[in-house]
VEXDREN-2710 file (C-alpha; in Angstrom, 1 decimal):
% VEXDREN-2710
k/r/px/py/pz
1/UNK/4.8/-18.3/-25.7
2/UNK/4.9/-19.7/-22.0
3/UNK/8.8/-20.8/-22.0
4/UNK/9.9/-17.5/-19.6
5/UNK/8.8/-14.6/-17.3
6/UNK/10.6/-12.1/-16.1
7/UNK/9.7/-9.8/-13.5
8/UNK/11.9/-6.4/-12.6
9/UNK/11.7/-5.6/-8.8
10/UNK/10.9/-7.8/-5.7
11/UNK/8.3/-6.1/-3.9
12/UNK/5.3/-7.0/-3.1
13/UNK/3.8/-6.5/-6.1
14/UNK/6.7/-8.2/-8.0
15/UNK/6.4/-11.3/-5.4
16/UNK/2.6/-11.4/-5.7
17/UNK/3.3/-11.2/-10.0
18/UNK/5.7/-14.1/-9.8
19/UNK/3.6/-16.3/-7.9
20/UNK/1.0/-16.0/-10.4
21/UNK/3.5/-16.1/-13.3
22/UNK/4.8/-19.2/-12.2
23/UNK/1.5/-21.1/-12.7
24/UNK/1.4/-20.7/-16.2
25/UNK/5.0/-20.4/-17.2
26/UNK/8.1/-22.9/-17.4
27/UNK/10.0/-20.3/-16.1
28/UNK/10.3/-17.1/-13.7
29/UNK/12.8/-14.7/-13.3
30/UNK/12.5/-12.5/-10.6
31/UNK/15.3/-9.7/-10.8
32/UNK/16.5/-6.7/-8.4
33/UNK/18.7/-4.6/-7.4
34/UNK/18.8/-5.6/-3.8
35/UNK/19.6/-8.2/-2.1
36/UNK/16.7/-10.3/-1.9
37/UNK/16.7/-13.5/-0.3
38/UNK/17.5/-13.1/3.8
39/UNK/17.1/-10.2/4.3
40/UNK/14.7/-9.1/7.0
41/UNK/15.5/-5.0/7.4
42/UNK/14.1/-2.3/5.3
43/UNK/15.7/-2.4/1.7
44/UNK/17.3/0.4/-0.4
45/UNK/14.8/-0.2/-2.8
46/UNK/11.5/-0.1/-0.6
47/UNK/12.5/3.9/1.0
48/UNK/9.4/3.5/3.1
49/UNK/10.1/0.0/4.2
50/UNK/11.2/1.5/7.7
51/UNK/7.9/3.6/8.5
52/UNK/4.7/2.2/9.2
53/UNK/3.2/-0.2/7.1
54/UNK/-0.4/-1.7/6.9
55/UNK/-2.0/-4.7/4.7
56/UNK/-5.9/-3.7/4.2
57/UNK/-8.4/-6.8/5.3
58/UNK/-8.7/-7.6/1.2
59/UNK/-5.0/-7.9/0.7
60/UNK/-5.1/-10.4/4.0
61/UNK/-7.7/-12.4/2.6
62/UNK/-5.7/-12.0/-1.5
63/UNK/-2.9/-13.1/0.2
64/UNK/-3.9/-15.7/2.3
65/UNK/-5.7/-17.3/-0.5
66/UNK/-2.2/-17.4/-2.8
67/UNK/0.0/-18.3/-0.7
68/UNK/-2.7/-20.8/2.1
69/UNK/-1.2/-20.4/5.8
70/UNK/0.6/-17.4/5.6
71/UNK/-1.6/-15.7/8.1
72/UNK/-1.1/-18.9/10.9
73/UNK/2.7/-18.6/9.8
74/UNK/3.3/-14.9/11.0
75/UNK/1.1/-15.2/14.2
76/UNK/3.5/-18.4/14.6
77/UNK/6.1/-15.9/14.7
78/UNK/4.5/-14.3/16.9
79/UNK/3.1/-11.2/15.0
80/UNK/0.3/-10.0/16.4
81/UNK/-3.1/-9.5/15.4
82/UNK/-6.3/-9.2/15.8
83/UNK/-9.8/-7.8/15.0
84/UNK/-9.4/-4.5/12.9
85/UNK/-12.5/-2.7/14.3
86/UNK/-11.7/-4.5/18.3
87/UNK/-7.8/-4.1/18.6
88/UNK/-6.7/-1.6/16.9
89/UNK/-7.8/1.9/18.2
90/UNK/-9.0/4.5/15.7
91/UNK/-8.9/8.1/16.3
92/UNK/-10.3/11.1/14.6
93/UNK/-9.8/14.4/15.4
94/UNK/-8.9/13.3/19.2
95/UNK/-12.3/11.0/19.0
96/UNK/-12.0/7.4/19.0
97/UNK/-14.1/5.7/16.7
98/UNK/-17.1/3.2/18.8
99/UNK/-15.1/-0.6/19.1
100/UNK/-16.8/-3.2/17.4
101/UNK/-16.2/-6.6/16.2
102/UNK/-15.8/-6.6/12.3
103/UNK/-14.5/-10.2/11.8
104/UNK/-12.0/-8.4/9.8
105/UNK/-8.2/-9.8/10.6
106/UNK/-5.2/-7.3/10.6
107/UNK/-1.7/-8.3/11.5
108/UNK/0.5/-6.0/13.3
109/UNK/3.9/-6.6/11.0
110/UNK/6.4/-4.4/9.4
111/UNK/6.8/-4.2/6.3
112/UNK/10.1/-6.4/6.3
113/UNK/8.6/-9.0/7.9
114/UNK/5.5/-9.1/5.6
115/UNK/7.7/-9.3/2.5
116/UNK/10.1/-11.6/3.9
117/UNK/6.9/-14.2/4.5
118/UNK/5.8/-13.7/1.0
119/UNK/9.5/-14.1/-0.7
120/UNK/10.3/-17.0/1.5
121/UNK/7.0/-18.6/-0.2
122/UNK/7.7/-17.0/-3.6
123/UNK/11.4/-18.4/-3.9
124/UNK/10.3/-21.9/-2.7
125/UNK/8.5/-22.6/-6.1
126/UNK/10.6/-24.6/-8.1
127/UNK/10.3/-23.1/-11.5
128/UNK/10.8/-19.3/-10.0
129/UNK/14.1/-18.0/-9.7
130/UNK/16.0/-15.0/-7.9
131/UNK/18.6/-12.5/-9.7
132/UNK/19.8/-10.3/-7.0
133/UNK/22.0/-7.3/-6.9
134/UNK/21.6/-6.9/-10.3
135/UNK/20.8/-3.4/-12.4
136/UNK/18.5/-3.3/-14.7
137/UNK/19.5/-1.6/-17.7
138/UNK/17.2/-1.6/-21.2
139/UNK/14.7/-4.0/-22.7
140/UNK/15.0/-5.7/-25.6
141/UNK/12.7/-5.6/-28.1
142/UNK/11.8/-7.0/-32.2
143/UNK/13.0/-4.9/-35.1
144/UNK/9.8/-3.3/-35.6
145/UNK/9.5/-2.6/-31.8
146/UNK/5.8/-4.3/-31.5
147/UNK/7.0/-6.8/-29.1
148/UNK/9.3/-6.9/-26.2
149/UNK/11.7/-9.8/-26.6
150/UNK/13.7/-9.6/-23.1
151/UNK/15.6/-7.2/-20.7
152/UNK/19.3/-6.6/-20.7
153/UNK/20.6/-6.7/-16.9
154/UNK/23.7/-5.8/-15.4
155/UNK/25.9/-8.9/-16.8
156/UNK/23.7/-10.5/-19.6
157/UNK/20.8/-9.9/-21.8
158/UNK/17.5/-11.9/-20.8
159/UNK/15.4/-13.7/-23.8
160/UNK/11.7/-13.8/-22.3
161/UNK/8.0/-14.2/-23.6
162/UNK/6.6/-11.7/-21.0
163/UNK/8.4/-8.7/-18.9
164/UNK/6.1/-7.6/-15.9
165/UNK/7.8/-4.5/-14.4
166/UNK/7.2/-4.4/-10.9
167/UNK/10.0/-1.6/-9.8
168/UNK/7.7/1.2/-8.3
169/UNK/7.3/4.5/-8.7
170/UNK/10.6/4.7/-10.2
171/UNK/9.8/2.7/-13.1
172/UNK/11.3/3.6/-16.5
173/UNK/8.3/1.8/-18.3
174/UNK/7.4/5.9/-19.7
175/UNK/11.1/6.6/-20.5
176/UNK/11.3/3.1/-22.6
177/UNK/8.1/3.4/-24.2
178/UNK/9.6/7.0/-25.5
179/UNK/12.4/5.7/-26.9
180/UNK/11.0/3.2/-28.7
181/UNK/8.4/5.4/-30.6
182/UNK/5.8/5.6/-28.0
183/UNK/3.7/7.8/-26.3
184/UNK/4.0/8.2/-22.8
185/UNK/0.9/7.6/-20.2
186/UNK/-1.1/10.6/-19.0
187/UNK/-0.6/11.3/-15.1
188/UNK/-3.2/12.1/-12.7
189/UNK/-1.1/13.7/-10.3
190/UNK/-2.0/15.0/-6.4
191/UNK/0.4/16.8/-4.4
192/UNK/0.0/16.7/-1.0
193/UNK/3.3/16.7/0.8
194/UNK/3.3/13.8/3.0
195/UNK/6.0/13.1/5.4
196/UNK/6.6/10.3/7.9
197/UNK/9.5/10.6/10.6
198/UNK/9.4/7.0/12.6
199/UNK/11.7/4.8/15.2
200/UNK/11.1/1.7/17.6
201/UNK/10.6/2.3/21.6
202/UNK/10.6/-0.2/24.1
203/UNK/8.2/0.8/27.3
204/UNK/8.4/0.3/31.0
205/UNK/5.2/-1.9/30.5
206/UNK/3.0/-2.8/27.7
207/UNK/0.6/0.2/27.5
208/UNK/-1.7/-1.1/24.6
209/UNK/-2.4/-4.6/26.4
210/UNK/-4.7/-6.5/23.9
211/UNK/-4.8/-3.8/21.3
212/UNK/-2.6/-3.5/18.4
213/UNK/-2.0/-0.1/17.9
214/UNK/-3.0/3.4/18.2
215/UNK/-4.2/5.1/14.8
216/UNK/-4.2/8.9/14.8
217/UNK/-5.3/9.4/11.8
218/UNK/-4.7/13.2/10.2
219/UNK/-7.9/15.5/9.1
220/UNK/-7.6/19.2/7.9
221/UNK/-8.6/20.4/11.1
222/UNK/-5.7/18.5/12.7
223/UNK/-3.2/17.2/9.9
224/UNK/-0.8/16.0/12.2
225/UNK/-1.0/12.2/12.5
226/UNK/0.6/8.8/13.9
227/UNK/0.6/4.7/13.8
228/UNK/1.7/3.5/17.0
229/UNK/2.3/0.1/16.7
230/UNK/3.1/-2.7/19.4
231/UNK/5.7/-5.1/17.5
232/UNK/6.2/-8.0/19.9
233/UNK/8.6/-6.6/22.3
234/UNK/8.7/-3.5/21.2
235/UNK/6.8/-0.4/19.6
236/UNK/6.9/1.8/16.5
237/UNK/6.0/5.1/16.0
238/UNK/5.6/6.8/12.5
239/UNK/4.7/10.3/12.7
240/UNK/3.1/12.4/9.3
241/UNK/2.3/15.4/8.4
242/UNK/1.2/17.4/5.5
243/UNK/1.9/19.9/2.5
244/UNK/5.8/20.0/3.7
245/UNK/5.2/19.2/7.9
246/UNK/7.6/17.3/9.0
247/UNK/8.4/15.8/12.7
248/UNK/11.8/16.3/14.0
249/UNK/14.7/13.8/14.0
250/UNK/15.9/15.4/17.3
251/UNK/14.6/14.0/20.4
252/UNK/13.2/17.5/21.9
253/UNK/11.0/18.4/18.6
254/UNK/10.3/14.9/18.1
255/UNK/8.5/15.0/21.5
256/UNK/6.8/18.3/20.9
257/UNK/5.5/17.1/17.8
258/UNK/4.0/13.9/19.5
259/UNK/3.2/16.0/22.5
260/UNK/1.1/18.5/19.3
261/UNK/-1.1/15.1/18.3
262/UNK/-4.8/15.4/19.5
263/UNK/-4.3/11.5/21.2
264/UNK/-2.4/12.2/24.8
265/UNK/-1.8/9.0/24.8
266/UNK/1.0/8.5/22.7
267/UNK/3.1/11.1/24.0
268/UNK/2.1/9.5/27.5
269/UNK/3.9/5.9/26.6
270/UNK/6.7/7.5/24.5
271/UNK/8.1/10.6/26.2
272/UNK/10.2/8.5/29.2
273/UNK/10.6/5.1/26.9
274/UNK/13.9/4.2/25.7
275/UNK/14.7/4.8/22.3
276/UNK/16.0/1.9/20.4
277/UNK/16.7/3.2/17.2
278/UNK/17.9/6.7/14.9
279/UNK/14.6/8.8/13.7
280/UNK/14.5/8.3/10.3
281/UNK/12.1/10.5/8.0
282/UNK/10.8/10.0/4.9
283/UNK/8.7/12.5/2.0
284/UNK/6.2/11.4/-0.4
285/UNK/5.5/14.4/-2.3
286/UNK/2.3/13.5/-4.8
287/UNK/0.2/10.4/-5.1
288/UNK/0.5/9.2/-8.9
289/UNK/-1.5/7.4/-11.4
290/UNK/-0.4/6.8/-14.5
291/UNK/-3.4/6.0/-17.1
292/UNK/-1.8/3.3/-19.3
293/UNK/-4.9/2.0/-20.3
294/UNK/-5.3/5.1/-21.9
295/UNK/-2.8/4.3/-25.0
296/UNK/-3.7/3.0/-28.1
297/UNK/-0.6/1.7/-28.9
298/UNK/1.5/-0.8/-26.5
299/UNK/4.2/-3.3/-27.4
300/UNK/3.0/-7.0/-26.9
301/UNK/5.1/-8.9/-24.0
302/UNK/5.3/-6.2/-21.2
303/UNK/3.1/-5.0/-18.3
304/UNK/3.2/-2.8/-15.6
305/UNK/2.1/-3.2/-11.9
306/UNK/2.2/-1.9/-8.9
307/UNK/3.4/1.6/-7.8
308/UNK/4.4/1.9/-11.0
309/UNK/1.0/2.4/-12.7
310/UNK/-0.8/3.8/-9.5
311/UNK/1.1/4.8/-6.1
312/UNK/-1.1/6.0/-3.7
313/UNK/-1.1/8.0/-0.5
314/UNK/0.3/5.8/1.5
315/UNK/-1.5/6.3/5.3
316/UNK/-4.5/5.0/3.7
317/UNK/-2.6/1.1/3.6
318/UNK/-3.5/0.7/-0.1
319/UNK/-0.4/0.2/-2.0
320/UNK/0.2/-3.6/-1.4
321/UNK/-3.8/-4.8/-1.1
322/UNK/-4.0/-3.1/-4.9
323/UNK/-0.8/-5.0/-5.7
324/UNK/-2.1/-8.2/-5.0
325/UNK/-5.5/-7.7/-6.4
326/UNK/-3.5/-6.9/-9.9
327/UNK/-2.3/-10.0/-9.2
328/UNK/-5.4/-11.8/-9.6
329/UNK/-6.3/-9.7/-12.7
330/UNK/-3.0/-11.3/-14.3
331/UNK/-3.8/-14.5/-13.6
332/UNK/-7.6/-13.8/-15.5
333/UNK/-5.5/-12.2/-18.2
334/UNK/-3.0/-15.5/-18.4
335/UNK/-5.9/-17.7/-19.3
336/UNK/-6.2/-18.7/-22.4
337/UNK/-2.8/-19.4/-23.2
338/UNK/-1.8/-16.2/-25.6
339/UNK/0.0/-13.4/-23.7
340/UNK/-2.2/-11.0/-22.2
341/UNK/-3.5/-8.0/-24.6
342/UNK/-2.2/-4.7/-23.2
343/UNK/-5.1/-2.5/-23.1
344/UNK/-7.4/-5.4/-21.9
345/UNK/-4.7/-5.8/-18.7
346/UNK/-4.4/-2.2/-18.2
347/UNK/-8.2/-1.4/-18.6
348/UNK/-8.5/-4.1/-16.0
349/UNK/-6.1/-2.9/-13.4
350/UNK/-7.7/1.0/-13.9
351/UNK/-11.3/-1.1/-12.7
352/UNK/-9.0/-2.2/-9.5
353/UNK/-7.7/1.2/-9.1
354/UNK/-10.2/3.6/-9.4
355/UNK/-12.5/2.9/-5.9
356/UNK/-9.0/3.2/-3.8
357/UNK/-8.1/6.3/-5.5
358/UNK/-11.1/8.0/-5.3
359/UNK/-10.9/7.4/-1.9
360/UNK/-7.2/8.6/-0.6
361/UNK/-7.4/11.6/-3.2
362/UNK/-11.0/12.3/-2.4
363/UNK/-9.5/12.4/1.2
364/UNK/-6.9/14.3/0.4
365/UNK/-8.1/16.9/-1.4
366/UNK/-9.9/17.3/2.2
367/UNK/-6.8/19.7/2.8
368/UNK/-7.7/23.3/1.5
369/UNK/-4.1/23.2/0.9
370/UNK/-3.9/20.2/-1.6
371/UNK/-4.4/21.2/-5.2
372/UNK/-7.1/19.6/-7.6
373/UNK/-10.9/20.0/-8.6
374/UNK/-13.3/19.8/-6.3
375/UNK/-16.9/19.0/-7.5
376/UNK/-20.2/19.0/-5.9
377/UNK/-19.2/15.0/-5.6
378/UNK/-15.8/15.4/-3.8
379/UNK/-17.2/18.4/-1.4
380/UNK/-20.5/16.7/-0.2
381/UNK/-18.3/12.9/-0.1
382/UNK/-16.0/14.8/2.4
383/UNK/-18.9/16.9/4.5
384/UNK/-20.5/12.8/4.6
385/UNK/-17.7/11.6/5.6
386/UNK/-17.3/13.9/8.7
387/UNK/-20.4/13.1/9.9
388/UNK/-20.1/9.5/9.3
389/UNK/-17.2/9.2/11.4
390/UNK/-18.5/11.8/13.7
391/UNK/-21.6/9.6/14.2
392/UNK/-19.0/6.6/14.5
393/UNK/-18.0/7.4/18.0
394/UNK/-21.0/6.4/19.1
395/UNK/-22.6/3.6/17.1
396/UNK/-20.0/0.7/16.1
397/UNK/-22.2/-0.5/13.0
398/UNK/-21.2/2.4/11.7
399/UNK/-17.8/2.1/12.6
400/UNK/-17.6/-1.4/10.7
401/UNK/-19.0/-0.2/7.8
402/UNK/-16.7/2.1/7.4
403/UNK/-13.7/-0.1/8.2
404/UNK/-15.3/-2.9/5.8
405/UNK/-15.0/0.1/3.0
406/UNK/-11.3/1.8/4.3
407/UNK/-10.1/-2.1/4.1
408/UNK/-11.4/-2.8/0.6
409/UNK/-13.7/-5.4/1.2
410/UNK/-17.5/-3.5/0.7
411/UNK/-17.8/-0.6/-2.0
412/UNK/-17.9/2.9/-1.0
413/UNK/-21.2/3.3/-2.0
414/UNK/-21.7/0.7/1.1
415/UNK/-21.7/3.8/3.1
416/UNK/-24.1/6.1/1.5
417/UNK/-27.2/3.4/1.7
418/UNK/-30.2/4.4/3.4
419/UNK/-29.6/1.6/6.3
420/UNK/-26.4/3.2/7.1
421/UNK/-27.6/7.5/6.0
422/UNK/-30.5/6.8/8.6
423/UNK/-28.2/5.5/11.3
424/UNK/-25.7/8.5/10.3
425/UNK/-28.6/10.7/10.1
426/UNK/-29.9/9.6/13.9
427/UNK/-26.6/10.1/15.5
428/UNK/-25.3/13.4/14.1
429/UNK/-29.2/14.6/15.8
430/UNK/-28.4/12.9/19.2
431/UNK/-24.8/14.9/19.1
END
């Protein structure tokens, strides 16, 4: 029952699934489409690989602990980082957020780099194994269909004991469930029209000095938003908008549109600096979670993780901190020695998902334009919410707190105690 693995994609949350895979099987196979090992540019496979990218404090720390010295490897590299309430500058609504030290470590990497750490470290164990450039076509299964004997790839058919797909939001997990006499998941499904338009600048001088980046982060009453990013030598800039805004790819309405952003000072590092790069845009049209845990019937010997069970608005940086706190939920569901039940797993990962998603959709539906219920809940979490980081400008407790919750470390319900209401409370009467 522990001979082989497979895993189908080499993302994060594939990488992160093989890692823990390989401590309890013979065996790992990690297959993808894409060219895998070496590579150190955005993929095919990972569309938003190029735009801006960000690992939440918990995934750091997740990380860290699977794979011991990644962190001191990448600032080796000379990534850098720093201090996520101290060195990297948030903005709301034009109003930066009070600086104060959180003890929280953020690395300033793009996605590329981050994945290339983690597959380097992945495709060092000895008992995992790379198939790349390979299409993955069906899986195989028993007569009866309970149990899921395999996959069938481009060139050969794969016997395994487990099948963890880890492809994304394209995964064909609902389509093969259909054909083999299952019911789909349900979908909780928010559109909200998110675009990011992004390319690298090199500047005259280095305008953020210690600091990381700029955030601008997008609010309904200005949903135009940025990451500004200093990348050794050089800077990125991802642009979003919302509900179908979209920056320019051309140079004069790309510079409007930074020039539109409430925070002068991006457009007053870009607008002269020389680009190094084509704009390249990018649309996520709805945030999706897909409620496996929800079936009564699954077949024995295949999961799902990732994007592929919940993919979330991603300028909220929670896509690969979830990923690799699934990961740790495998490994609990791997002890033991049988294969993990289903709806156990997937009841599991729903527990991981539901505080992030509540989050980023109860953001979202922020947007008078975004469609989905809004209960007394979501309407007086967002009116909090805008006094809480209204009152942040001006008292960094505050601001920790709320970067301890927006990083996944503390639980929202951090920010709604009466320690932090009363300090809330105090500041939004001293405005």
């Amino acid at each position: 029952m522990r001979n082989r693995a497979v895993v189908l994609g080499g993302g994060m949350a594939g990488l992160v699934a093989a890692k823990v895979l390989s401590e309890q099987f013979e065996q790992v196979l990690l297959v993808d489409r894409d060219q895998l090992a070496g590579v150190d540019e955005p993929r095919r496979g990972v569309p938003q690989g190029a735009h801006a990218h960000g690992l939440l404090a918990k995934g750091q720390e997740v990380l860290e602990g699977m794979f011991p010295g990644l962190t001191g490897e990448l600032a080796d590299a000379g990534i850098p980082m720093g201090d996520m309430g101290v060195n990297l500058r948030w903005y709301f609504n034009g109003r930066r957020l009070q600086p104060y030290a959180t003890g929280l470590k953020v690395i300033s990497a793009t996605r590329p780099e981050l994945e290339s750490a983690v597959r380097a470290r992945v495709q060092a164990l000895p008992n995992v194994t790379f198939l790349e450039n390979r299409a993955i076509l069906a899986l195989t299964v028993t007569a009866d269909r309970s149990r899921v004997t395999g996959v069938t790839i481009e060139g050969e058919e794969i016997a395994a004991d487990l099948v963890v797909d880890a492809t994304g939001r394209g995964s064909r997990t609902p389509a093969w469930l259909a054909e083999l006499g299952y019911p789909r998941p349900e979908e909780d499904r928010v559109k909200i029209g998110l675009s990011y338009t992004t390319c690298h600048f090199r500047l005259r001088e280095n305008v953020l000095g210690e600091d990381m980046a700029i955030l601008c982060v997008a609010t309904p009453d200005n949903p135009r938003g940025a990451f500004f990013s200093r990348l050794n030598d050089r800077y990125l800039l991802s642009l979003t908008g919302m509900l179908g805004d979209q920056a320019p790819t051309d140079q004069e309405g790309h510079l409007a549109f930074v020039k539109s952003l409430p925070v002068p000072d991006i457009y007053d590092a870009v607008h002269d600096a020389t680009l190094l790069d084509e704009r390249v845009a990018f649309r996520y049209p709805a945030s999706v979670w897909k409620h496996y845990e929800r079936l009564a019937r699954f077949p024995l010997g295949l999961l799902v993780v990732g994007d592929g069970v919940c993919s979330f608005n991603p300028v909220y940086g929670q896509g690969m901190t979830v990923a690799a706190l699934e990961g740790l939920t495998l490994r609990e569901h791997l002890k033991g020695g049988a294969l993990p039940d289903a709806k156990a797993f997937f009841t599991d990962v729903a527990k991981v998902i539901e505080a992030p998603w509540g989050v980023s959709v109860g953001g979202d539906l922020s947007y008078p334009g975004v469609e989905g219920e809004r209960n007394e809940q979501v309407r007086m979490a967002n009116e909090y919410m805008d006094r809480l980081r209204a009152a942040a400008e001006h008292d960094g407790t505050i601001t920790a707190g709320f970067l301890r919750v927006a990083g996944l470390i503390d639980p929202v319900e951090a920010l709604m105690s009466p320690e932090m209401a009363e300090r809330v409370g105090a500041q939004t009467q001293n405005v």
